[in-house]
Structure formats: C-alpha cells, structure tokens
C-alpha positions as CSV (number, residue, x, y, z in Angstrom):
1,X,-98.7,-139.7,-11.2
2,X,-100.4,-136.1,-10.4
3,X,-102.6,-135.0,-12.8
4,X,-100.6,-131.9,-14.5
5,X,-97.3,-133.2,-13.6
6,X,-95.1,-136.1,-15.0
7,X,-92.6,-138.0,-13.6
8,X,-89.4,-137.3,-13.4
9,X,-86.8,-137.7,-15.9
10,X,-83.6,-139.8,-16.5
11,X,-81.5,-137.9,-14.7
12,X,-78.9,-137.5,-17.4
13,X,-81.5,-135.6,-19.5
14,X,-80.8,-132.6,-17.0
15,X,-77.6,-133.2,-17.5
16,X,-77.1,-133.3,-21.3
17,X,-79.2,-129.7,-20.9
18,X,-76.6,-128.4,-18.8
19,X,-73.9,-129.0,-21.3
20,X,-76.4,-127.4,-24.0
21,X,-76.8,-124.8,-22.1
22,X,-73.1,-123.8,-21.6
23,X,-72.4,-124.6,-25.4
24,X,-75.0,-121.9,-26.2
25,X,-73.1,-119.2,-23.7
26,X,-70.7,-119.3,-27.2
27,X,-73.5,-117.7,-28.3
28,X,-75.3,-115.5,-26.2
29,X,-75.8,-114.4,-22.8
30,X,-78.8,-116.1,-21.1
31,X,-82.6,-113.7,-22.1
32,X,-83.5,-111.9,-19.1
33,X,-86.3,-113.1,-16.6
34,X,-88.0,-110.1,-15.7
35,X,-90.8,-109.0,-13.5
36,X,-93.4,-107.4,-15.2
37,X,-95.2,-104.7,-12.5
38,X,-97.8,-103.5,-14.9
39,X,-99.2,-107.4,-15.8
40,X,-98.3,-108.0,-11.8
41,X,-100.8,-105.6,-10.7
42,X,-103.1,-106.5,-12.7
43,X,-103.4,-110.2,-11.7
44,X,-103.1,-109.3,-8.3
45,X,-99.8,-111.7,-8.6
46,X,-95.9,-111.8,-8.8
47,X,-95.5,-111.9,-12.7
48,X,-92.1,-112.6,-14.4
49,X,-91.9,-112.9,-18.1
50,X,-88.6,-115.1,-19.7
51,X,-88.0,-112.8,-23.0
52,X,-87.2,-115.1,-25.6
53,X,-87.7,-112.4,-27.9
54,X,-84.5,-111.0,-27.3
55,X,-82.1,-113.6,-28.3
56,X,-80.0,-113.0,-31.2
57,X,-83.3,-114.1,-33.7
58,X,-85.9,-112.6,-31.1
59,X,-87.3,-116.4,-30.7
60,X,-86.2,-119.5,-28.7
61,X,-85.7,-121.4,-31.6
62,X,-81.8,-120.8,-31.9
63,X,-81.6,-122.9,-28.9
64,X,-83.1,-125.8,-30.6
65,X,-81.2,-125.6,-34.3
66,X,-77.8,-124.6,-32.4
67,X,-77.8,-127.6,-30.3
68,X,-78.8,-130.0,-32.8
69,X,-75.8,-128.6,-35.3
70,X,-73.3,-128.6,-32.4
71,X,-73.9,-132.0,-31.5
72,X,-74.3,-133.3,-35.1
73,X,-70.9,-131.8,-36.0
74,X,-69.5,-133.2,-32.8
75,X,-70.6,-136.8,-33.8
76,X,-69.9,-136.4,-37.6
77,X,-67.2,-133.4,-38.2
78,X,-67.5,-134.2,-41.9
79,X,-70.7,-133.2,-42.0
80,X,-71.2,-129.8,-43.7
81,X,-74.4,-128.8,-44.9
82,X,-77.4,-128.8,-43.0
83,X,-81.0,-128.1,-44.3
84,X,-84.1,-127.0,-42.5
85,X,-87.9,-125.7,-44.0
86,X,-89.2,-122.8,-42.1
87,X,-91.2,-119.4,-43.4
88,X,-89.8,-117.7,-39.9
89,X,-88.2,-118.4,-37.0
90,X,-86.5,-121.5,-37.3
91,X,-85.0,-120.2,-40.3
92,X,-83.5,-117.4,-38.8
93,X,-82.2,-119.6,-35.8
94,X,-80.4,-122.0,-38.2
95,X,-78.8,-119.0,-40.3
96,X,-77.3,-117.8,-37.0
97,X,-75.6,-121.2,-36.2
98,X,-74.3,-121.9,-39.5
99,X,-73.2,-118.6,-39.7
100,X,-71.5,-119.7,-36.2
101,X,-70.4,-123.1,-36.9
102,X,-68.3,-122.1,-39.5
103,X,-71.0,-124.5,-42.0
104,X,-73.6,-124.6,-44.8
105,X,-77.3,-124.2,-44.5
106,X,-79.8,-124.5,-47.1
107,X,-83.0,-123.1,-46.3
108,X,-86.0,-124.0,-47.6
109,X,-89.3,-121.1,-47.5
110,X,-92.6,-120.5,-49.0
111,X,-92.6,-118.4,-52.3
112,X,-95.4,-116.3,-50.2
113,X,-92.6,-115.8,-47.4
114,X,-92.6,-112.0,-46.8
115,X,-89.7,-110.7,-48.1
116,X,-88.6,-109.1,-44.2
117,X,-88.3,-112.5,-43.5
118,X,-86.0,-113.7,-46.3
119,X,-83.7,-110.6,-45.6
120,X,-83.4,-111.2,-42.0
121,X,-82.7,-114.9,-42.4
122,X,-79.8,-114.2,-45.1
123,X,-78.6,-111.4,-42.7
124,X,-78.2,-114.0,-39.9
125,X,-76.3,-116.5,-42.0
126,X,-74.5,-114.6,-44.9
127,X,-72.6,-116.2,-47.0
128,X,-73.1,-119.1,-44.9
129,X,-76.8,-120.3,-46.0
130,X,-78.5,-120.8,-49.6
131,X,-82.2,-119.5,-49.3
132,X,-84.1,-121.6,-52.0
133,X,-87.8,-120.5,-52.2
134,X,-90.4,-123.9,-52.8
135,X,-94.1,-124.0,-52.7
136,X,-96.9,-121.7,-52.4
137,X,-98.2,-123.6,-48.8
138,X,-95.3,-125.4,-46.2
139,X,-96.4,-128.4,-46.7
140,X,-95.0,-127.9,-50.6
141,X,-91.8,-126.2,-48.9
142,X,-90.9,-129.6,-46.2
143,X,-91.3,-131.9,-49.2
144,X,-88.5,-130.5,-51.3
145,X,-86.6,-129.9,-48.3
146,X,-86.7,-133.8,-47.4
147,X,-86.2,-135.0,-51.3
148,X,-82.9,-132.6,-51.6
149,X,-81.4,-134.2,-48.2
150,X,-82.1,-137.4,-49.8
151,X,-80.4,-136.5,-53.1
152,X,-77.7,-134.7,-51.4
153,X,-77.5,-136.1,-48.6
154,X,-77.9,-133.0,-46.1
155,X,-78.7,-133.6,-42.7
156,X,-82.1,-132.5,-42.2
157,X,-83.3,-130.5,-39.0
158,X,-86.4,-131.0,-37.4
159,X,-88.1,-128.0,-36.2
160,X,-89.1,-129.8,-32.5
161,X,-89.7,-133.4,-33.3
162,X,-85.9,-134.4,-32.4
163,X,-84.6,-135.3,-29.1
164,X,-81.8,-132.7,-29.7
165,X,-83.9,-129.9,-30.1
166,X,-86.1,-130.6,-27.1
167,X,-82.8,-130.8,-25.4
168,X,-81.8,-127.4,-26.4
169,X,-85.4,-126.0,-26.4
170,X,-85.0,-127.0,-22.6
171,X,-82.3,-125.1,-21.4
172,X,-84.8,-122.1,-21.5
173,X,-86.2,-123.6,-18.2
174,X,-82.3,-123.8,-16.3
175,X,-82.1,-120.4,-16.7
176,X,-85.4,-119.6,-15.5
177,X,-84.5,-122.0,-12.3
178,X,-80.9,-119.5,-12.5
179,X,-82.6,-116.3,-12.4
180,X,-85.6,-116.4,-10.0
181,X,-84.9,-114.6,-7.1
182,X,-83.7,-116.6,-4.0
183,X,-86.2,-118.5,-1.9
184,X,-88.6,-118.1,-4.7
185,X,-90.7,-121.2,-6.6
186,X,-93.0,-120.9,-9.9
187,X,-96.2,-121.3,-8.9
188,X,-97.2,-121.6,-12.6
189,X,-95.0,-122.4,-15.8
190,X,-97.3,-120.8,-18.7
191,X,-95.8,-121.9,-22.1
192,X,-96.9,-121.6,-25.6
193,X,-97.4,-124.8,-27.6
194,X,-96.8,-125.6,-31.4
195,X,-94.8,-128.4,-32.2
196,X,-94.2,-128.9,-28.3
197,X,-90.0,-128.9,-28.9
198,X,-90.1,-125.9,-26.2
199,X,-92.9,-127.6,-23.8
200,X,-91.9,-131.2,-23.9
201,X,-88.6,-130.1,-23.1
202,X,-89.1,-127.5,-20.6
203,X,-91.5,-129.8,-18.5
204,X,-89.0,-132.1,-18.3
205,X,-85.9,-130.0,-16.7
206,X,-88.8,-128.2,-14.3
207,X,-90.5,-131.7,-13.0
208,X,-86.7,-132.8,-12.2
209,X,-85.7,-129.1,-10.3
210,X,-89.3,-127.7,-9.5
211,X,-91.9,-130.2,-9.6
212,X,-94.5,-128.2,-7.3
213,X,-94.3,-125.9,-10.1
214,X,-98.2,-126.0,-12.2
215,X,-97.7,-126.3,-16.1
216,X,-100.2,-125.1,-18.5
217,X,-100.1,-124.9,-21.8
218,X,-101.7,-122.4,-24.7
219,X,-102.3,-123.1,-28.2
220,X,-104.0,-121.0,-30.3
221,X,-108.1,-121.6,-31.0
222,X,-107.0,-122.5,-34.7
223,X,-104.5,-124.7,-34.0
224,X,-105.2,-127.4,-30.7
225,X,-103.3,-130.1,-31.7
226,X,-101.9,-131.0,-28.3
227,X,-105.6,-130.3,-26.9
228,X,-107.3,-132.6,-29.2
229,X,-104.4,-135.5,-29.0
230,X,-104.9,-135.3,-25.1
231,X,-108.5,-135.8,-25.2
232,X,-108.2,-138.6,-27.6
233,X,-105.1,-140.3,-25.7
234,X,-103.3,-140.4,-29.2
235,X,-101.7,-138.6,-32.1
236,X,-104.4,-136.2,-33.7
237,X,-103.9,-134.5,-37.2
238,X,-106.1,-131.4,-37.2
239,X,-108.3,-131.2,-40.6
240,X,-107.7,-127.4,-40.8
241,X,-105.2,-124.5,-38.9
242,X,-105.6,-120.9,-38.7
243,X,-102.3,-119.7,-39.5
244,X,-102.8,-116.7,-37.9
245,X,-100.9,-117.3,-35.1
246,X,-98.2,-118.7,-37.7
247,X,-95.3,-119.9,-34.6
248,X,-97.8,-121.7,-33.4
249,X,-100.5,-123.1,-35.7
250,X,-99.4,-126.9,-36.0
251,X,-101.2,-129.5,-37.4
252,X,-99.8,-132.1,-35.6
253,X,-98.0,-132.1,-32.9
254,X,-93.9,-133.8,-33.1
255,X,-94.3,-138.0,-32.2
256,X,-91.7,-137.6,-29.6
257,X,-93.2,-134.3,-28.3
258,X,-96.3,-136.1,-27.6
259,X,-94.7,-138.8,-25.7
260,X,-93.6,-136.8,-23.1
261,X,-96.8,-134.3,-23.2
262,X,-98.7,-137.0,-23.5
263,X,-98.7,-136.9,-19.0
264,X,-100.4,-134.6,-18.7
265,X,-104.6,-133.9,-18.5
266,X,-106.5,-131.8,-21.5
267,X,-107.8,-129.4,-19.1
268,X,-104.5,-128.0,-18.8
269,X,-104.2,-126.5,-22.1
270,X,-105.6,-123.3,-22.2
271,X,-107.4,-122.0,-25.5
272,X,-107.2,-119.3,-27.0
273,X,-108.8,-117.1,-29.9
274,X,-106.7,-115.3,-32.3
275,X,-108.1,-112.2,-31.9
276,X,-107.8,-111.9,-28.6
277,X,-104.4,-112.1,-28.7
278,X,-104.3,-109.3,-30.9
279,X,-105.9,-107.2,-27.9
280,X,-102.6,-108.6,-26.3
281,X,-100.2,-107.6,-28.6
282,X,-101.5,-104.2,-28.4
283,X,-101.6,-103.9,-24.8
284,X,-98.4,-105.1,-24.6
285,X,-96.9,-102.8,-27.3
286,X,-98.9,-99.8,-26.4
287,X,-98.6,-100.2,-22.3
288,X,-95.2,-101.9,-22.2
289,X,-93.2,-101.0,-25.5
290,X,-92.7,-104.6,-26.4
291,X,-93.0,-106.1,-29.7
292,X,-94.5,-109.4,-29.9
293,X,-95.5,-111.9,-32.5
294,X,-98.9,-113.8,-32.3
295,X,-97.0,-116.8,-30.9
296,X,-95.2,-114.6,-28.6
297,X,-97.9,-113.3,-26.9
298,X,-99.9,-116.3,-26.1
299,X,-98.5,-117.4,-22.8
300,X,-99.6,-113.7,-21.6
301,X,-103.1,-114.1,-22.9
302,X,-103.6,-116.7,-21.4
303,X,-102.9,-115.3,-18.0
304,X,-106.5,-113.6,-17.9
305,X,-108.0,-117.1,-17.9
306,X,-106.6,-118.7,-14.6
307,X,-106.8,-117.6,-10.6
308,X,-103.1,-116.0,-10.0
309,X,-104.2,-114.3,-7.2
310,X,-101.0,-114.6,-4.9
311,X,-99.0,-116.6,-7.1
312,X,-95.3,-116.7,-8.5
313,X,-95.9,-117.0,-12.4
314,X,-93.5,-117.1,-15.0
315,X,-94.7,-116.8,-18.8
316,X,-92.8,-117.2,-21.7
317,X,-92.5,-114.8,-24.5
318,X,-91.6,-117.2,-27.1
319,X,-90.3,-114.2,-29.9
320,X,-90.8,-111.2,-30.9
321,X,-90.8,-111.2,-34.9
322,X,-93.4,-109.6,-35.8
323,X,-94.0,-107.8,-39.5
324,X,-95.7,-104.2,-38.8
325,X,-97.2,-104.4,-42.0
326,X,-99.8,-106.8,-40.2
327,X,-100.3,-104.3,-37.5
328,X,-103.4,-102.8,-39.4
329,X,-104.9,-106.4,-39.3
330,X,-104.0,-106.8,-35.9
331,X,-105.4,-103.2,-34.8
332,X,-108.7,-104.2,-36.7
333,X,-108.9,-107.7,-35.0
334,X,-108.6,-106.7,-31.4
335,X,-111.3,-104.2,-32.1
336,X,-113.3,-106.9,-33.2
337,X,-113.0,-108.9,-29.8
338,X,-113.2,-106.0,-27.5
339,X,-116.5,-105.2,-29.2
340,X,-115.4,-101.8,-30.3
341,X,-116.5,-102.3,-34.0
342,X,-119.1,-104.2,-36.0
343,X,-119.9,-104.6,-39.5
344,X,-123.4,-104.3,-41.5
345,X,-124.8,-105.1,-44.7
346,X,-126.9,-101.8,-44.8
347,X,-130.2,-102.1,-46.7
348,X,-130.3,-98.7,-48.1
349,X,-133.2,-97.2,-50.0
350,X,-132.1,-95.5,-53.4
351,X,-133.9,-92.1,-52.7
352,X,-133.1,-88.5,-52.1
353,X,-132.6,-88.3,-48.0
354,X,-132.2,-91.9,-47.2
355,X,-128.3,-91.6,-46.3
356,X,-129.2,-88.2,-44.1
357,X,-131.4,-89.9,-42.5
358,X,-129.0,-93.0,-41.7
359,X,-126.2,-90.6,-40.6
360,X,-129.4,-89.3,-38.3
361,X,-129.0,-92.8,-36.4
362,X,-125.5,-92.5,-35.6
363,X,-124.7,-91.4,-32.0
364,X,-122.1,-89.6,-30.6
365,X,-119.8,-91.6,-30.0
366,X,-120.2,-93.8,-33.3
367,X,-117.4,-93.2,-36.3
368,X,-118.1,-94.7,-39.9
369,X,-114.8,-96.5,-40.8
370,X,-116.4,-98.0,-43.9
371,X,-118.8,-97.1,-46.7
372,X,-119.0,-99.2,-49.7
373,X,-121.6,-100.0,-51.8
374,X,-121.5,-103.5,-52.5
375,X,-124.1,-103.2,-55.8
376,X,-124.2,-100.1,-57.4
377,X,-126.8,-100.9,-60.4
378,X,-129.7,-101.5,-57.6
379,X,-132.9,-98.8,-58.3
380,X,-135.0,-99.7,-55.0
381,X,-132.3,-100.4,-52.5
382,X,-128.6,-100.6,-52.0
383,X,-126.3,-103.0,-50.2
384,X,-123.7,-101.4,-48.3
385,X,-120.9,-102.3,-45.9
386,X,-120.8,-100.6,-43.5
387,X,-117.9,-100.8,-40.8
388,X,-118.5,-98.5,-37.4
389,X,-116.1,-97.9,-34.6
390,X,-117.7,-97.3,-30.5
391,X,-116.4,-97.3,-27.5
392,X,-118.2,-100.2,-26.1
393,X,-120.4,-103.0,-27.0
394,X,-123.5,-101.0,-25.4
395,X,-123.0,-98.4,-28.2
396,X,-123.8,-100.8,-30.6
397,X,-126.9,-102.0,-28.9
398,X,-128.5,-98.5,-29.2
399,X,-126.9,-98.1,-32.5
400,X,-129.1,-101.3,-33.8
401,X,-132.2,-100.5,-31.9
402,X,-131.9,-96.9,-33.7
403,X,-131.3,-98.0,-37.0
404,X,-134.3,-100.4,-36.3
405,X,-136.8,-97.5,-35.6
406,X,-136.2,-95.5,-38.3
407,X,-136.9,-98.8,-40.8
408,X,-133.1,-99.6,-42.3
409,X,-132.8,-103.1,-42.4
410,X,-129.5,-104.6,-42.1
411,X,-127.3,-107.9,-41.1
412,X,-124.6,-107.9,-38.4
413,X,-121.8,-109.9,-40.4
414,X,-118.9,-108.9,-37.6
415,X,-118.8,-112.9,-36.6
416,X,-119.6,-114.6,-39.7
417,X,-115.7,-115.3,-40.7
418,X,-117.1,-116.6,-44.5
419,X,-118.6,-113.2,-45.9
420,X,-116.1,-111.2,-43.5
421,X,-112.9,-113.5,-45.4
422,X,-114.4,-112.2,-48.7
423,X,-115.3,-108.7,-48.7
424,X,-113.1,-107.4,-45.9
C-alpha cells in the first residue's frame, strides 16, 4: 500500500453508492462543483470547491440520515419512527427525510441548543418530527436518545459510525468524479474530519475511480481525534474538545470510520487552529459572499498549508449553518490570529494625569476597543483591561516599547486562553 492511499474497495461498495446516489436525486439535485478564481489565484492553482452548504439543510449530512432511512424502511417497512441526537446538522438532515419518507423522527438536542437551530430543524420536518430537548452537554443528550430507542424501540441513527451513512456520505465524491471538467483529475481531495462518516466514505469511492488523487484531511486544533488515533495505530478518546468548531469537534472518532481511515499516515491530517479559521470565514464571507460554518470552512483553511502550485484541488465545504449571532466572536477571534489586536492588564497609577499620559503612548494607528477597570477600590494603582485594535503586529511592538518608556507596567494576556475565558 502507498502511504496516503488505501486499497481499493469491494467493488460493490461503489456500487451500493450509485444506487444511493440516484435514491437522493428524489431529493435534490446534485451541489454544484465550482471553481473558485479568487482562492485559484491565490494558490497559484486550479481550485474547485464541492458546496455542500447548499443542499436542502446547507450540510452533507442529509446524505447520510436519508440513506440510512431509505434503506431501513426498505428492509423493514414497518418500521416508523426513527430517532437521532444532534444540536445541528444532523438534526436538520433527519427532519428533512422524515418529512420525506412519509415517517416519524424524534430528535433529541441539548437544552443549550440555540433556539435558530430548533426552529430550522422543526421547519425541515413539521409535523413529521418530535423535538425533545435533554441535557445541558451531548453526551447527556445521546444517552436519553439510546435509553428511549430501547424503551420504544426506535431505530436509532448514527451520526457517521454506520456503514449506511458512510455509504450515503460517499456519494458526495461520484458527483465530484460527475462534474469535473473532462480530461481533468484531482490532484488533491481536501476533506474536513469529525466523525469521519464523510472521509471514510469518500476515500473509498475516489481510491476505486481516482486513485492518483492525494487525500488530506483537516480537523480542527481542538478536536484531532483521527490525528492522535493514527499516531497511536488505534482508537484514541481525546480527554478534552474545543467545541468551537462544533461540526467537527469529536472526541472519538466512529469504530468503523477508523477502519477504513485507519490506511492512511498521520502526516496527512492537516491541523488547524480555531481562530484561524475564523480569518477564513471572514475572507470567505467578505471576499466571496459565502456563509460558512466553522466546520465548513476547514477544508479551505487548510489550503494555505500545502504546495498547490499547479495542481487540480477540490475542497469540500461541508455546510454553511452558521448563527450570525457568533459573528462578533468570530470577528474578534480572527483579529486575534492576524495579530490585529491584543489585550493588557494595564498597571495604572491612581493620579491626576496618568490616563493622559497613557493615551500619550497610543499611536496613530492604535484604537482602544476596551477600557475596564478590573478593581475600582485600588488607591496606588489600577488594573485595567485594556483591549487595542492595529493594523499589524509591528504596531504593537512600538505600542509596548512606548508604554515601556513612559513606566506603565502591564501583561500581554491576548494568548493566555485561562484569564482571557474569564474576563473577556
């Protein structure tokens, strides 16, 4: 075997993806695969992005939960009610195909689910689904969903650790193969990683049809499950996930997902830090106009870090549900990575002048985005937060050796995620 490829599958995998794949034309038509001339030029390569975010749910996971349903119907007709856990997407996806097949869903979600996503996921199904909120965490959440199948006996669905939604997961990559121009191969197959339903069952259809075609995965930097079960050749449970990048951030990565995964090397996952991607998602909404979720912008983040120079690349934008009440947080983060702003503990002495003379320090290009005193009863000095944009990280530099000269003490706390987490 070639490191970063796997061998190829039982041919009737391929197949049973092709009869997904024309089940889900019921319904909709195929997401367009679209070149992308602004991330082209800037890679100095041919860069096509698959936009899962417009499906009916605006994420690939309806391909997953509709296949699963169809063929659990088709092997037991009697079967009517179908439960899944999900705070997001996978909700959403199951709503639309019970809403479709004519059958019941009962969908579990976090009480802390925002309430955008509860209305959207009722909105798919109707009166189709029951929407019962469980648990302040998802762990809470999945527990009650697995004790009510047992009780009422539901057919659970699994979110990616089931061979029938890899095999519906998959049929992203046939129409990938469809809709590439003609006499033209993927050079690289860049695909976001959670579970690994959409990986381990996209590397599969492309290492049967396109199998000079380079994989590499992304996860986010809070959440390397398939990263740290590659290096340690078996199943890892990560102690702690950032659920920033909520579509994403997985503990542990599905049994059978790591079983096919499992081929290839750890260097070709590609990490990630959250806040970066925020820089993405802006980029991308600013430059482009598209709205992506944390998850969904991963694959395109990751392009900066590998040589594309001259290469075919397809990318997958895995959804697009994003709540723009997190786009302040999202702003403030990719500010954060792009060095643009910082934030201090001040030392400030409590005398006439001293805050004139601070304001003295600031240059030109420097904007206070943050005063605070942090304890107001001091006499000798004060502690403040102080939050500054710039335009560059150099600003900051003089900003610092300023404040230095003129005697202020203070403490950058931009990178220290415990005092930040409380006071920001």
């Amino acid at each position: 075997m070639v490191a970063g490829r796997m061998k190829v599958p039982d041919p009737s995998f391929v197949q049973a993806v092709r009869v997904a794949d024309g089940a889900l034309r019921e319904l909709f038509e195929p997401t367009p695969l679209q070149r992308n001339d602004y991330l082209s030029g800037r890679y100095d390569a041919d860069v096509w992005l698959k936009r899962e975010d417009l499906t009916p749910v605006r994420s690939y996971k309806i391909r997953g939960a509709a296949t699963a349903m169809r063929k659990a119907l088709l092997t037991a007709p009697y079967r009517r009610r179908f439960v899944c856990a999900s705070a997001g997407n996978r909700a959403q996806g199951v709503a639309f195909a019970c809403r479709h097949f004519g059958t019941m869903g009962v969908i579990f979600m976090p009480v802390t689910t925002p309430q955008q996503k509860i209305d959207k996921t009722r909105q798919f199904g109707g009166p189709h689904v029951e929407i019962r909120l469980t648990g302040d965490y998802f762990d809470d959440t999945l527990r009650a969903a697995q004790a009510f199948c047992a009780d009422a006996g539901a057919m659970f669905l699994s979110p990616f650790d089931s061979d029938d939604v890899i095999e519906g997961q998959a049929t992203c990559a046939l129409e990938i193969l469809a809709q590439l121009p003609e006499g033209v191969a993927a050079d690289y197959l860049v695909l976001p990683v959670g579970g690994g339903g959409l990986a381990s069952g996209m590397v599969q259809v492309f290492a049967a049809l396109s199998p000079d075609t380079h994989i590499r995965f992304v996860e986010p930097a809070g959440g390397p499950s398939l990263k740290r079960a590659l290096e340690a050749g078996a199943q890892v449970t990560l102690g702690h996930v950032d659920n920033f990048v909520d579509g994403a951030a997985v503990a542990r990565i599905g049994d059978r997902n790591f079983a096919i995964l499992r081929a290839f090397a750890a260097d070709h996952v590609l990490i990630v830090p959250e806040d970066r991607i925020c820089g993405t998602m802006l980029d991308m909404l600013n430059v482009e106009g598209v709205v992506l979720e944390p998850a969904g912008a991963l694959a395109i983040d990751a392009l900066r870090d590998l040589d594309l120079r001259g290469r075919t690349v397809v990318a997958i934008v895995s959804g697009g549900n994003f709540d723009f009440e997190r786009l302040p947080d999202v702003k403030e983060r990719a500010l954060r990575w792009e060095g643009r702003k910082k934030y201090y503990i001040l030392r400030l002495p409590q005398r006439p002048g001293a805050l004139r003379e601070f304001l003295g320090c600031l240059g030109p290009k420097d904007d206070i985005s943050r005063f605070e005193y942090l304890k107001k009863s001091a006499r000798n000095f004060g502690s403040v937060l102080l939050g500054i944009e710039s335009r560059s990280r150099a600003e900051f530099d003089a900003l610092e050796a300023r404040m230095t000269a003129a005697g202020f003490g203070f403490q950058d706390i931009t990178d220290d995620t415990v005092i930040t987490g409380l006071i920001i």
